[in-house]
N, C-alpha and C positions, 0 to 999 in steps of 0.2 A: 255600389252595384256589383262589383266584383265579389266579394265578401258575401252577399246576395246567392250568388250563383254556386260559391264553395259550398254557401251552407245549408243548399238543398241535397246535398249529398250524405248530410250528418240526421237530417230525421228520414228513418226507416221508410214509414208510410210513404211519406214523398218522393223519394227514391226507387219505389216496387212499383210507385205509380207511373213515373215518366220511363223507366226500363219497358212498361208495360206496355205504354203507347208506341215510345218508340218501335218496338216488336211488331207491334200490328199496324204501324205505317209502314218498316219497311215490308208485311208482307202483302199487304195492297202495293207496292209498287213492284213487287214482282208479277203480282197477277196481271197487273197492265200489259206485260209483253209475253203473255201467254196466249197463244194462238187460237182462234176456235178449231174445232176438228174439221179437217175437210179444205182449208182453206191452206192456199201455198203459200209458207213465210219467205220464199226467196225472193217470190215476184214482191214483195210488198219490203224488203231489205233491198235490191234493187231500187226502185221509188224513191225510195226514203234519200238513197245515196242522189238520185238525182236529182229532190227537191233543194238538199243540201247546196248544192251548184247552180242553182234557180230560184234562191230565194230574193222574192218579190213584192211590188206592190198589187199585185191582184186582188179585185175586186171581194173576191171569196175568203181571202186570209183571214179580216177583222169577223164573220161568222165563225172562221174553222179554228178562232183565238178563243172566242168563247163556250163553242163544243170544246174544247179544249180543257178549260178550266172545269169543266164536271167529270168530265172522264179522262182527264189525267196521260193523251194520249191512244188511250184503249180503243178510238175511231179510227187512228190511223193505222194502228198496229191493229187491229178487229181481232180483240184479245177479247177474254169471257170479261172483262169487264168496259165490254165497248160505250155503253150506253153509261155505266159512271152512277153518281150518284144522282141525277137529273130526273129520273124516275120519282125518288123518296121527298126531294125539292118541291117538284112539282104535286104531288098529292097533300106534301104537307100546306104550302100554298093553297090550295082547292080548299081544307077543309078549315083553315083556319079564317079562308073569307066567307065559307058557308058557315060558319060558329059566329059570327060577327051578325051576318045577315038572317039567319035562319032562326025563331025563336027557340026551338026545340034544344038545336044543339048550343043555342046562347044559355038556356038555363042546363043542363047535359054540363056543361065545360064548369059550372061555379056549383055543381054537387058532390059531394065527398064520391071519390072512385069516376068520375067522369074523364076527366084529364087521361086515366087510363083506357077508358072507352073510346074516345078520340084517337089515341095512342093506335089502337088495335084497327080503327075504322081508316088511318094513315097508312096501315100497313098492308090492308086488305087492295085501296085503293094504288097503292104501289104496285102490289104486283098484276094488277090488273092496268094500268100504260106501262111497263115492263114486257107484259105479253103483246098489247097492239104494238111498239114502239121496237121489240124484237121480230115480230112477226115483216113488217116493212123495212127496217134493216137490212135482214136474211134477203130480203127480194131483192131490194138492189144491191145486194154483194153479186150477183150474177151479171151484173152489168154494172163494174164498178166506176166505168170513167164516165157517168153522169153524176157521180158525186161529188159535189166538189173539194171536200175533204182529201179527193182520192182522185180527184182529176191529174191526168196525163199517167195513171198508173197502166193505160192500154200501149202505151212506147214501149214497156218493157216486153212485150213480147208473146206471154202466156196469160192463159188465164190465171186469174185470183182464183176461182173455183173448179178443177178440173172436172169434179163429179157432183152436179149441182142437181144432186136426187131430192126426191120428197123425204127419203129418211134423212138425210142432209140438213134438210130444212128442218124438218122436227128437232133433231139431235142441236142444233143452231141456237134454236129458240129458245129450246129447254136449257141449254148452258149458258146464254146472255141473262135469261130471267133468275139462274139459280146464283149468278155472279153479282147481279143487282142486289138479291136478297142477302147474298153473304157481305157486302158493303155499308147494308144498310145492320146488320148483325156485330160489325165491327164498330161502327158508328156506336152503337150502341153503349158495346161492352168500352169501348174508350172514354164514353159519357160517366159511366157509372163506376169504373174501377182504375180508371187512366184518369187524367188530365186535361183539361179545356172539355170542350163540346167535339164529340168524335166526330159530326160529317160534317163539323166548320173546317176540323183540321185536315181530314181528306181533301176537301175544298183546299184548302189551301197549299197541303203537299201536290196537288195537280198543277197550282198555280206555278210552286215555286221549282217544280222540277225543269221547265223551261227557262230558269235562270240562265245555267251557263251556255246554254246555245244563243242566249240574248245578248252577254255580254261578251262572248268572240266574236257574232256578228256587228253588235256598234264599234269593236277595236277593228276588226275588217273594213269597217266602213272610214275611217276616219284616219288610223293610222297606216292599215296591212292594204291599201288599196294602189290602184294602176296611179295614181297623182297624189301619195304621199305630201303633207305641208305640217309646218309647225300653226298652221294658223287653221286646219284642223283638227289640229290633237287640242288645240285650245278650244273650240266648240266642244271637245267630248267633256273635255274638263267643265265648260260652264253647265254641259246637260245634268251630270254629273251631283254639281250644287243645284242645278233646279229641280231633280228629283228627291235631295233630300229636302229645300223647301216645299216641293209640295205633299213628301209624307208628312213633314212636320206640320204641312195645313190640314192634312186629311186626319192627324190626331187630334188637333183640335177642335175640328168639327163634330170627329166622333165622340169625343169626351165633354163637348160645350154644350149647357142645360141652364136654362133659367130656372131658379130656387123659388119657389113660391110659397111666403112663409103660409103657417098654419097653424094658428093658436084655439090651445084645447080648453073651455071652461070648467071651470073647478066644480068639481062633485065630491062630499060627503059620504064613505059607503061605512059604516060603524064607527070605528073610529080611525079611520083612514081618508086621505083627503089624496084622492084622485084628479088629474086634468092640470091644469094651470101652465103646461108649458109650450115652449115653441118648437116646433118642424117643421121641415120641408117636402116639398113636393117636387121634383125635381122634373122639368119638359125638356128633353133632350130635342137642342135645333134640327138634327137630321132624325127626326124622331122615324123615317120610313128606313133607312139603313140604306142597303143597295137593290132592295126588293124592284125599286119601279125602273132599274136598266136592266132587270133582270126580265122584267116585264114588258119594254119597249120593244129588248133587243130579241125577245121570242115572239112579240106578235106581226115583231116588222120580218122577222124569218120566215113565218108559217107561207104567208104570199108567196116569196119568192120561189121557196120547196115547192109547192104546190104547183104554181106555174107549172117551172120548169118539168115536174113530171106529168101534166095533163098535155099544157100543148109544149111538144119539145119543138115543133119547126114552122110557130107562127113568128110571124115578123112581129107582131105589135105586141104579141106576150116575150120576145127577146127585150125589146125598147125597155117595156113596164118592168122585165125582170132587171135590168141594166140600170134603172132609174132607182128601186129599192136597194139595188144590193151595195154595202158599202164600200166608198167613197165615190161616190157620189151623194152632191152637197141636198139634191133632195130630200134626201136620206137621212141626214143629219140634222135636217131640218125637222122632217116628219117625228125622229128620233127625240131630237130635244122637247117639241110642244110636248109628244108623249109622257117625258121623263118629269117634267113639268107637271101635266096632270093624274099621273098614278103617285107623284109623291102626294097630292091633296087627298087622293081616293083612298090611298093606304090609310093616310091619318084619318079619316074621317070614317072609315072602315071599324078600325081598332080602335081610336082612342076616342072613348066616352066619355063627353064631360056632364052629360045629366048625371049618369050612374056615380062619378065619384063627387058629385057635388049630395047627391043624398047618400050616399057613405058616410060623406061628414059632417052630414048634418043628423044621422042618428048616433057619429058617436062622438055628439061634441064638440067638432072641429069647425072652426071656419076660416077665413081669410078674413085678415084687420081691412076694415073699409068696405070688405063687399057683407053684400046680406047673405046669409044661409039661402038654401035654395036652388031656384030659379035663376036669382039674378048671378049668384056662382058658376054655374055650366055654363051661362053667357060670357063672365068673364074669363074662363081657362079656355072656351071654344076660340073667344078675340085673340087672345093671348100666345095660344098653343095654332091659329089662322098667320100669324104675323113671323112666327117661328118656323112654320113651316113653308114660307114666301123665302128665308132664306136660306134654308136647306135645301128646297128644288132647284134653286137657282147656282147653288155647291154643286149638284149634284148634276145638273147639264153642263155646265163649264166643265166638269171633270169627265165626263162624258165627251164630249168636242174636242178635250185636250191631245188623244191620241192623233185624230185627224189631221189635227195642226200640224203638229209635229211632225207628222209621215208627208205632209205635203210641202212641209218647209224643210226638212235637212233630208227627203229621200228613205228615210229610215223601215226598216218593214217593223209588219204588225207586232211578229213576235218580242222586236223590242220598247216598242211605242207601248204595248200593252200595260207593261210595267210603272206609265207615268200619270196613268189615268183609268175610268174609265171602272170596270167590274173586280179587276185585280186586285191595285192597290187599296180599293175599300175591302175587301174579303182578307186582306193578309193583314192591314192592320187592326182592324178590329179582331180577328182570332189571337191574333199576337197581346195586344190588351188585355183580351178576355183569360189567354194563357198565363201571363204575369198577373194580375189579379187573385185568380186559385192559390200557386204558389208562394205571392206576397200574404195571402191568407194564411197559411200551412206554416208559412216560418213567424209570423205573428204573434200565431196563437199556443207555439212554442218557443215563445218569448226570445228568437232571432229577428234582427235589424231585416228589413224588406229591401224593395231594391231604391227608394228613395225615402231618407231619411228626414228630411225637412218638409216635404209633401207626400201624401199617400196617393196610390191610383184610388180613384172614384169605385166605390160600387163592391166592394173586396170581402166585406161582412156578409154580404147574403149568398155568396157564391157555391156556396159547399151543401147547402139543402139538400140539391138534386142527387148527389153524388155517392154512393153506394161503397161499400169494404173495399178496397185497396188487394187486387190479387195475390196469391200467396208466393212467397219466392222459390216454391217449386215449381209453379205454371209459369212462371215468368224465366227460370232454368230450362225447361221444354220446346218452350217456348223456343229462345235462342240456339237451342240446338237444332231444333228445325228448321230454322232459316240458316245455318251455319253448314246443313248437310243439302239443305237447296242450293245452297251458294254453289259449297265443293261438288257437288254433280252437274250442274252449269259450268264451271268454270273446266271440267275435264270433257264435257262435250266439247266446249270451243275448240281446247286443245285438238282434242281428237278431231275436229273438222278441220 
């Protein structure tokens, strides 16, 4: 694996690729702590210091964990990239269940130049919740301690907005919606000239920039605390092992697919003798991914948002909001049936088994024992029903796991997040999908991958999508740009 990692340094392409990503991940993480105009960074650098000295179990954390993970921060700091990439998520979401469900756009998706159409009707639909989703933002940046992102930020003294005009508001909206768009522009150019899937890895540079405030907070907790014990620092150590068993379970899950052979009958075409051999079809056990906590944990939000800004000072919308919001075990409950049944809706959504049961039966293929057909979609719908009974059930226990944990060793969200839950599925799977690319690249220029004796799954089809490799002048420009971002940052600090 070592040798692996030298020797993506030796093929060119590969090399202009990940300098290239890199580049435009670190400059999405600067744009996160880029202020919007209009808005005072002191009061909101204050806050910050404060929550640092007040980190908690509150109610609000486990939502403002997973705003979190799309915007990378950009809510708390209400940088032009406040909103994150949750925008592009969500439309792409919308249209890929309205292609499933919709005949137009089901035939539109499997025509030559459709995919592109779609592509374009994702982007249209983007920035159109980008503008409602900026326009209600902006409003309550005027009244920010009703948020709970930004609760108790009224302690510090001033306002967040001192001149909260209508050209304020426009000037606002128009730079959250053009910071979405430029997100969703890097996303792109990283898909297609960088490496991995550019808004997995966004996604996941969000996730992973909370690392180290996570891990001086559990050595705070365990070692640097008021009743220091060796028989705490031994719980950090066993958390420790039980988080690398449960990424090691979450890779298995993500990489575990039942093979379902498929044998092709022999055909004669002149003098060529076509068909006669064996493949698979491979059903991935968590064939929904993290899509359906992705979907619990936004429909079980909308309520609670909503609430709290219709009636802010009923007693019985306090309760109800108190009952949804998490930890509280309602919640977790309402949560898990949820997660439970969008993992069946997802599958049953996307994955067709009429449609590939007569694919294979016009080109030959079937499955040994089943009949072509009919009675084929019956068997991959059984098959792919019993697969996905336990992936739902992965997929709530991993879900519940943070809870646990936070209510058994005291732990806050920001570190709990880490061991369950939307995170660890989003970092290992981009992590996968990013060694895959590269185990491709040194393959097929005949270098050793990162495992020798086994390969990762799925590493041949990966490079389809993926477009020229930037040139090593833009990729020189590049780093100078961020090099003269740094050193003019770095001489303001001074100078302050």
């Amino acid at each position: 694996m070592i040798s692996a990692f030298a020797n993506t340094w030796r093929v060119p392409e590969l090399r202009d690729r990940i300098l290239f990503t890199l580049a435009l991940i670190v400059i999405v993480r600067l744009g996160v702590h880029a202020t919007l105009p209009g808005v005072d960074a002191t009061v909101i650098k204050e806050w910050l210091k404060m929550q640092v000295d007040q980190q908690g179990n509150n109610p609000a954390a486990a939502v403002g964990t997973l705003l979190t993970v799309f915007s990378g921060g950009g809510l708390q700091q209400c940088g032009i990239f406040a909103l994150g990439i949750m925008p592009y998520i969500s439309a792409s979401i919308m249209v890929q269940l309205m292609s499933a469900v919709v005949p137009k756009l089901a035939r539109l998706a499997r025509e030559d130049g459709g995919r592109q159409k779609l592509n374009q009707y994702t982007r249209y639909l983007t920035i159109c919740i980008a503008l409602i989703q900026g326009v209600m933002l902006v409003q309550s940046l005027k009244t920010p301690g009703q948020l709970f992102y930004l609760s108790g930020i009224e302690k510090v003294g001033r306002p967040l907005v001192p001149v909260p005009s209508v050209e304020w508001v426009l000037l606002s909206v128009l730079t959250i919606v053009a910071g979405t768009i430029l997100l969703m522009w890097i996303g792109d150019q990283i898909t297609e000239r960088g490496i991995g899937n550019g808004v997995s890895l966004i996604i996941t540079v969000n996730i992973v920039h909370a690392l180290p405030g996570a891990l001086v907070l559990a050595w705070k907790t365990f070692v640097g605390g008021v009743d220091p014990s060796p028989f705490r620092a031994l719980i950090l150590v066993l958390l420790i092992a039980f988080l690398l068993f449960v990424i090691a379970g979450v890779i298995a899950i993500t990489q575990g697919q039942r093979r379902i052979a498929i044998q092709y009958a022999k055909r004669v075409v002149g003098r060529k003798m076509f068909g006669g051999q064996t493949q698979y079809l491979p059903l991935k056990v968590n064939y929904a991914g993290v899509m359906p906590i992705i979907f619990a944990s936004a429909v079980l939000s909308l309520p609670a948002m909503a609430i709290q800004m219709i009636f802010r000072n009923s007693a019985w919308a306090t309760k109800l909001q108190t009952a949804m919001s998490p930890g509280s075990p309602w919640y977790y409950v309402i949560a898990g049936t949820m997660i439970f049944f969008f993992s069946y809706f997802w599958v049953a959504t996307m994955f067709q088994p009429s449609q590939i049961a007569e694919d294979l039966k016009r080109g030959g293929g079937y499955i040994p024992g089943v009949r072509p057909g009919k009675p084929t979609g019956e068997f991959l719908d059984f098959t792919m029903s019993r697969l996905t009974f336990a992936g739902a059930i992965f997929l709530t226990g991993l879900f519940i796991l943070p809870m646990l944990l936070t209510s058994w060793f005291q732990l806050p969200h920001l570190v709990t997040q880490f061991f369950g839950g939307t995170s660890v599925l989003i970092v290992v799977g981009v992590l996968l999908d990013v060694m895959r690319q590269v185990e491709t690249h040194l393959l097929q220029r005949h270098y050793d991958g990162f495992l020798r004796k086994g390969r990762l799954k799925g590493r041949y089809d990966r490079l389809q999508s993926t477009g020229r490799a930037a040139t090593t002048t833009a990729i020189v420009y590049l780093w100078v740009f961020i090099a003269v971002i740094v050193l003019v940052a770095v001489a303001a600090w001074i100078y302050q």
